[in-house]
BAFIKE-313259 format. One record per residue (C-alpha): residue number from 1; z, x, y. Coordinates in Angstrom, 2 decimals. Layout:
<rs>
+-----+---------+---------+---------+
: num :      pz :      px :      py :
+-----+---------+---------+---------+
: NUM :       Z :       X :       Y :
...
+-----+---------+---------+---------+
</rs>
This chain:
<rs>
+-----+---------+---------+---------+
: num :      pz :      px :      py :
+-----+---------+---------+---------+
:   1 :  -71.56 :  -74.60 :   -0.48 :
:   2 :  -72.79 :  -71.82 :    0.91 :
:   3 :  -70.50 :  -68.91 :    2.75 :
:   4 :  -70.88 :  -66.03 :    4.84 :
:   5 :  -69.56 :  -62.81 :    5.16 :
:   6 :  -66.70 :  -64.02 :    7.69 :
:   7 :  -65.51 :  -66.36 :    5.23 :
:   8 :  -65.03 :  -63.59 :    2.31 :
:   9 :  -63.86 :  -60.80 :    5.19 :
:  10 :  -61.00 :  -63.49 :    5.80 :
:  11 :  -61.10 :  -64.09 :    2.06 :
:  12 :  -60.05 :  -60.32 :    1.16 :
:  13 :  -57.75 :  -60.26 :    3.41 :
:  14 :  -55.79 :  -63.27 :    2.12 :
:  15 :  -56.19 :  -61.93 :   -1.37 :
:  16 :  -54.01 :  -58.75 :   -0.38 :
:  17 :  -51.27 :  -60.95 :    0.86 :
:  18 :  -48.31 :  -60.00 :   -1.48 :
:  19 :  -47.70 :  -63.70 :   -2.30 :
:  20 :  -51.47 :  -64.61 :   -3.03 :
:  21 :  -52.05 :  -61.15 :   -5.00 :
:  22 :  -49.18 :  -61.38 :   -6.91 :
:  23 :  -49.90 :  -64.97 :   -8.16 :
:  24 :  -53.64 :  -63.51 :   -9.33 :
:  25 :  -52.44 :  -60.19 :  -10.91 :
:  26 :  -50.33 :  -62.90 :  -13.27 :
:  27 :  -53.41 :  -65.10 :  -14.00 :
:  28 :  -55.41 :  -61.68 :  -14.62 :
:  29 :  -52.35 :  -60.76 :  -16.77 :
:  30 :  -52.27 :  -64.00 :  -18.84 :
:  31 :  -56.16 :  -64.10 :  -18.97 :
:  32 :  -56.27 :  -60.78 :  -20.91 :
:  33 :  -53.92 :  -61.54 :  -23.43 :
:  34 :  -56.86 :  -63.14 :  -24.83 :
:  35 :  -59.53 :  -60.23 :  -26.13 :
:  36 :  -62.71 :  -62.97 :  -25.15 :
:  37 :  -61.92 :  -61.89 :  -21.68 :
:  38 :  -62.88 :  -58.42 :  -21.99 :
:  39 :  -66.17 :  -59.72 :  -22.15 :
:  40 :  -66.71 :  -62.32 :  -19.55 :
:  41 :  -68.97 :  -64.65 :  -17.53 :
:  42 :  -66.99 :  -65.53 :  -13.73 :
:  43 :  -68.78 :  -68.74 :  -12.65 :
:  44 :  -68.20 :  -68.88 :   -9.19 :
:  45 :  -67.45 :  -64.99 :   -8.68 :
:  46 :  -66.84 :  -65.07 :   -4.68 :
:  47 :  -66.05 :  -61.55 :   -4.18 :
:  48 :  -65.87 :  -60.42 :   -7.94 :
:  49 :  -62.03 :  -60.69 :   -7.55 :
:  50 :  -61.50 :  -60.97 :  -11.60 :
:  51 :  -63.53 :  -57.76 :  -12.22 :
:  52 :  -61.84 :  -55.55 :   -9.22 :
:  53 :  -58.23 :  -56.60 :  -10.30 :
:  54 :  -58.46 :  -57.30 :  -14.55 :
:  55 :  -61.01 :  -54.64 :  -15.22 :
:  56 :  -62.56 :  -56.46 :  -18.19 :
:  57 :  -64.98 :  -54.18 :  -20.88 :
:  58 :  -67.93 :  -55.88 :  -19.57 :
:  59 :  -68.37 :  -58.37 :  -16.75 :
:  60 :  -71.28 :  -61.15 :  -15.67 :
:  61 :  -70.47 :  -62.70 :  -11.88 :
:  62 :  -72.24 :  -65.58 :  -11.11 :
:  63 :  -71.97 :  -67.20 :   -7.75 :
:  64 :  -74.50 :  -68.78 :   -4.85 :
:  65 :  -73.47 :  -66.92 :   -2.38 :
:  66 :  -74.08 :  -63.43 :   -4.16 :
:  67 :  -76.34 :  -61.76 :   -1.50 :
:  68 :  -73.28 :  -59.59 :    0.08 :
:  69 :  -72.18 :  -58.43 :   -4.19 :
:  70 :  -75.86 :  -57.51 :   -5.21 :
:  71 :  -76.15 :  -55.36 :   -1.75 :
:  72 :  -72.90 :  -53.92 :   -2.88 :
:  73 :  -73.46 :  -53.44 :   -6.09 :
:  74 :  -76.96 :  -51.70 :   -5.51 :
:  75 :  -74.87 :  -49.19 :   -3.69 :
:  76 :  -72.46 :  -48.57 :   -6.15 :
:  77 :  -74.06 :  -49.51 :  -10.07 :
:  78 :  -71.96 :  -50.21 :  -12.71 :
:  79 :  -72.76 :  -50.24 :  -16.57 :
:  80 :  -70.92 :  -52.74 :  -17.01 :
:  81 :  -70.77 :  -54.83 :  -14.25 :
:  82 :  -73.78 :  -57.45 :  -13.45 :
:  83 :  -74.42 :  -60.15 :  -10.81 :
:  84 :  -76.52 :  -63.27 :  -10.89 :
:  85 :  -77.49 :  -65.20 :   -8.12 :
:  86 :  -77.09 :  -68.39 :   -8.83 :
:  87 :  -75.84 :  -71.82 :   -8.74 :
:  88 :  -74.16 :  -72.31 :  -12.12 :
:  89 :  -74.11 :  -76.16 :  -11.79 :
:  90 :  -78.06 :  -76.61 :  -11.41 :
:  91 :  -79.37 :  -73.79 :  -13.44 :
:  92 :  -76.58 :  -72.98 :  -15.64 :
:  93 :  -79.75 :  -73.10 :  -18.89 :
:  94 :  -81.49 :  -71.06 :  -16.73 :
:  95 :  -78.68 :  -68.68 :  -16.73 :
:  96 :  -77.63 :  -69.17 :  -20.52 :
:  97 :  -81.09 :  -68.20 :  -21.16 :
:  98 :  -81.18 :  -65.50 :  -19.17 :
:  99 :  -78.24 :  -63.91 :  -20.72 :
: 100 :  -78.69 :  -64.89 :  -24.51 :
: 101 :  -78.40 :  -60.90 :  -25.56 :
: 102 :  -75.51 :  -60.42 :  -23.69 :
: 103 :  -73.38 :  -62.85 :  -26.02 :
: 104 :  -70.21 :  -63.02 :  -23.48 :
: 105 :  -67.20 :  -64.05 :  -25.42 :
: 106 :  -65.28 :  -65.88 :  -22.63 :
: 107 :  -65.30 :  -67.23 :  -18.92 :
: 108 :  -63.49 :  -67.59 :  -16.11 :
: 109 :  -63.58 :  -70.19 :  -13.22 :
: 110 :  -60.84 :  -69.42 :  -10.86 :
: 111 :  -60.37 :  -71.03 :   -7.51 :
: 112 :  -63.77 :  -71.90 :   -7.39 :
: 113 :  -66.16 :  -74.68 :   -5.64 :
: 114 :  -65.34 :  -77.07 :   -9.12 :
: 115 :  -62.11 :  -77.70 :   -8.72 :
: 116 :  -63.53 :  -80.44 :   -5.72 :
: 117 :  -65.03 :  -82.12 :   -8.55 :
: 118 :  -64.10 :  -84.81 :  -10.36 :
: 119 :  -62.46 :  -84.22 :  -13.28 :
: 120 :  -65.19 :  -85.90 :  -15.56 :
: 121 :  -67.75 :  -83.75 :  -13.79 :
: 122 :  -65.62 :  -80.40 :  -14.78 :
: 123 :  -65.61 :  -81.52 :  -18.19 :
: 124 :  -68.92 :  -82.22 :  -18.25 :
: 125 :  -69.16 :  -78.32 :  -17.17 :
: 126 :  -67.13 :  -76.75 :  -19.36 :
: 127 :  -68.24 :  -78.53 :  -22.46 :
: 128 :  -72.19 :  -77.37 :  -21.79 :
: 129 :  -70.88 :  -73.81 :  -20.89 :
: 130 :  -69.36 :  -73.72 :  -24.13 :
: 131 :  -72.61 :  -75.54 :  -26.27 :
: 132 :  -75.24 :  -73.19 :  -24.17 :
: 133 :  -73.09 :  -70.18 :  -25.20 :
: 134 :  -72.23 :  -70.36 :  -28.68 :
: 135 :  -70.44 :  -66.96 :  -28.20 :
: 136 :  -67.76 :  -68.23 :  -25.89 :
: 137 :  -64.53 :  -68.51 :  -27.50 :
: 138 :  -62.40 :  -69.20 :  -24.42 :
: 139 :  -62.32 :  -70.15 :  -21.06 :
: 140 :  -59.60 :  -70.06 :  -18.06 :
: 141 :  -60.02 :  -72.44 :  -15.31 :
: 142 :  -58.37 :  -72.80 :  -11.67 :
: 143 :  -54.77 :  -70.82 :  -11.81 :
: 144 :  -52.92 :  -71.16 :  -15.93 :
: 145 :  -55.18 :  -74.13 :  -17.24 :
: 146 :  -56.78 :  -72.89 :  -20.31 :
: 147 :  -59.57 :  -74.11 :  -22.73 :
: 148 :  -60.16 :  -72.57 :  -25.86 :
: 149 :  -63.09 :  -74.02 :  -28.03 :
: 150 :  -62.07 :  -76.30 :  -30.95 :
+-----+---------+---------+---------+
</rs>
């Protein structure tokens, strides 16, 4: 599903609600109890929310609607900050591929376009996410739901 920039100006500004940021910071806070998310892949990055508020070492954003981050990020580069335009449902061995040196250790999908999906179909997700990167250790999913790799 494809937005535009209205939807993520409105989208920012709901983030800084006290209520709404306050319930991220503690997902941000949980998430990096875990040192995998220092180095992460965010499927679904919207506005690179998880980078801007946890900070992580190094950081891969991966969303459809990218155009607005990559324009943005052009402007201001980052060593360790990169963005992939991409749908992560169609191409994600396109993207593993694409990223095989990087070797992220964990990723995040939070509040994004899966959690419409049927719950066999996020499965189905997170299980190749975790076979087409053997270097993923973790994973944190849509608010405190957490997989780890067994």
């Amino acid at each position: 599903m494809a937005y535009d920039n209205a939807f993520y100006g409105l989208y920012l500004d709901y983030l800084m609600e006290p209520c709404v940021r306050n319930a991220h910071d503690k997902v941000f806070k949980i998430a990096l109890l875990n040192p995998a998310f220092q180095n992460v892949i965010d499927f679904g990055c919207g506005t690179s929310e998880f980078y801007n508020f946890a900070k992580p070492e190094f950081y891969i954003g991966i969303d459809v609607n990218a155009e607005l981050l990559l324009e943005n990020n052009r402007n201001n580069e980052s060593f360790n900050k990169l963005i992939i335009q991409s749908n992560y449902f169609e191409d994600l061995e396109g993207i593993a591929e694409r990223l095989r040196e990087q070797e992220p250790a964990g990723f995040v999908s939070l509040f994004s376009a899966e959690i419409m999906a049927p719950v066999n179909e996020k499965y189905s997700l997170y299980n190749k996410i975790f076979k087409l990167f053997p270097s993923i250790k973790a994973g944190k999913r849509v608010l405190l739901h957490q997989q780890t790799r067994h």
